[in-house]
N, C-alpha and C positions, 0 to 999 in steps of 0.2 A: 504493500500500500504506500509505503514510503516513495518509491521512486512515481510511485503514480501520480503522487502530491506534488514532487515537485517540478514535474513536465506542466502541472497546470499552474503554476504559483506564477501569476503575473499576469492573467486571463481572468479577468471577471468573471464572477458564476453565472453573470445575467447574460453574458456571452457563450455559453457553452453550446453544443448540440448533439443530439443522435449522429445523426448525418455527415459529422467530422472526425476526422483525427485529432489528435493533441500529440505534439511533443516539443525539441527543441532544437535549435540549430546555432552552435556557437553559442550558448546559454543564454540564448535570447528563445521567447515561449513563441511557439508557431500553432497556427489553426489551419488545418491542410483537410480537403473536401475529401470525403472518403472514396473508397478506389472501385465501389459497385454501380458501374455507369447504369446499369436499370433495363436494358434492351434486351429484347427475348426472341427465340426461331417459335414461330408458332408449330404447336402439337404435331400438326398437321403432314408436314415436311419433316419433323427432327429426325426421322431417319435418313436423311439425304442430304441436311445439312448442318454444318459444325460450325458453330459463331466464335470468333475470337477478337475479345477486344481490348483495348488499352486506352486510358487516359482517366480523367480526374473525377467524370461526371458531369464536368460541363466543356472541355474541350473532346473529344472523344475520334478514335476512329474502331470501324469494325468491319472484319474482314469476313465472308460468308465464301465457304469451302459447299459446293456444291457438287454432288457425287450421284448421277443418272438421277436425277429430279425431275418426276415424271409430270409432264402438263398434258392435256390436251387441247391441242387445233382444232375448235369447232369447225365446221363446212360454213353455217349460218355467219359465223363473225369473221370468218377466213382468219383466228388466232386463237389465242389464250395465255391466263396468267397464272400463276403461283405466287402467295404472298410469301416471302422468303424471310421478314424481319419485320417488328414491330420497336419503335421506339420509346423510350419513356413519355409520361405524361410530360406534355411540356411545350413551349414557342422552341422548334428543331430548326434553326439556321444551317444551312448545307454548305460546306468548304470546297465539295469539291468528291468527284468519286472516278472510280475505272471498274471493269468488269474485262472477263477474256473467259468466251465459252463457247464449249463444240457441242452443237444440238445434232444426235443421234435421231432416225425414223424409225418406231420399232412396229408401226403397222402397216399395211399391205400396201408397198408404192402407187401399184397401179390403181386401184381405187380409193386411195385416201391423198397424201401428201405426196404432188407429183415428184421425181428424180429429179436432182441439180437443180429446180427455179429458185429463183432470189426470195430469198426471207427477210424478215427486218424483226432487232429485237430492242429492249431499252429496257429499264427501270424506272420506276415512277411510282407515284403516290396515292394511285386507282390501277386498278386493275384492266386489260386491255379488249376496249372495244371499237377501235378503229384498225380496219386494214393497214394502214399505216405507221401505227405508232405513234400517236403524236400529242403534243399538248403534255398534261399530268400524267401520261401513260410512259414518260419519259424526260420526267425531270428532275430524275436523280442522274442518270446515265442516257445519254440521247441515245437518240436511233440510230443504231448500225443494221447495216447488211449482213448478212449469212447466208452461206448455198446450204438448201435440202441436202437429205441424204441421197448420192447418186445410188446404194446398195443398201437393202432394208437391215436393221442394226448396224452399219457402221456409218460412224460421225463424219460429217462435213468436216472444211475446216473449221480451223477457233479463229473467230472474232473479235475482235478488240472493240472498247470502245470507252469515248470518255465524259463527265460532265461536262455542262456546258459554265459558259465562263464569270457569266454572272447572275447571282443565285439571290433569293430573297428568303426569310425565313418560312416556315410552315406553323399554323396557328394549332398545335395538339394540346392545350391545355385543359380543352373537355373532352374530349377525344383522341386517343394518340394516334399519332401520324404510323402508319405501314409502309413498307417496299416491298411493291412486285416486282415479279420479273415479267415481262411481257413477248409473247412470239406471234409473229402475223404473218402470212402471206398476202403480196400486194393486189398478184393478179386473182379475180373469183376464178378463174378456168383450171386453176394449178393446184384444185382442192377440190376434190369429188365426195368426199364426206371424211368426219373427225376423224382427225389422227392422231396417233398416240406418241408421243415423243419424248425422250427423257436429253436434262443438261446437264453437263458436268464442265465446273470450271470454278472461278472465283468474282465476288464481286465484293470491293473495299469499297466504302463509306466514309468518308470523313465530314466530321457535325459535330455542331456545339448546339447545347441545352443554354436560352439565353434568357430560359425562365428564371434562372440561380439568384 
């Protein structure tokens, strides 16, 4: 208890909190935000993806290891999402993100997800219902291109892609703000009904909580 006392000795009790560290640097008392940023993979996906993150809880980045994370390509929407991340309650200011992923076609080429056409994917903060990708369906990580799978189970290439450059915050203080992952095809002719398709890749996040 001793040493406990006197990491706090020079900190007001009216100052203290749950939500912080206490100790001391150079024997000067320090108040340091504690190190559990709050972000979670929903239930849903946690077998396909591994969250790892670092930072204070209010500057933060998080990196999503995605491992054959299965979506499906409706026909009707020519795409589909997966919500991969949910953030803390909170005002989420976006610093900046990247994502690099190989979308595998693991249903029947010729009637569902045509061979080789141009696909388009992003991240964003709704879930995807434009053939395009665009708008909130990709304002985490813009819309990149991807080619279908020319051979049913083997990946396309991987895709890179990155934020865009200037970012404003997201208002989740009643509601937390999510990240999809979104897959479209452009053309309606290149999609004969749902396809099954699994990702594997990575996408970093970097945000700050500016609710703090």
């Amino acid at each position: 208890m001793s040493h406990i006392l006197k990491h706090l000795t020079g900190l007001p009790a009216a100052t203290l909190r749950e939500s912080h560290l206490y100790g001391e640097v150079n024997g000067v008392p320090q108040r340091i935000a504690a190190g559990l940023i709050g972000g979670s993979v929903p239930t849903a996906v946690g077998r396909y993806v591994v969250m790892t993150e670092r930072g204070n809880g209010a500057f933060n980045q998080t990196l999503l290891t995605l491992t054959r994370l299965p979506i499906t390509m409706r026909d009707s929407e020519q795409g589909g999402g997966a919500k991969i991340y949910t953030f803390p309650v909170g005002r989420i200011c976006r610093l900046g993100a990247q994502a690099s992923i190989a979308v595998t076609t693991t249903s029947e080429l010729a009637s569902t997800l045509h061979t080789g056409v141009t696909c388009n994917y992003g991240v964003g903060s709704i879930t995807q219902a434009s053939s395009t990708v665009t708008s909130t369906e990709q304002d985490f990580v813009n819309v990149t291109a991807f080619t279908a799978s020319a051979t049913i189970d083997v990946a396309g290439a991987v895709a890179a892609g990155v934020g865009p450059g200037v970012l404003a915050s997201l208002d989740g203080r009643s509601s937390a703000i999510a990240a999809f992952l979104n897959l479209a095809v452009a053309g309606g002719g290149d999609i004969d009904a749902n396809a099954s398709v699994t990702v594997t890749g990575t996408v970093r996040l970097s945000w700050a909580n500016i609710s703090f």
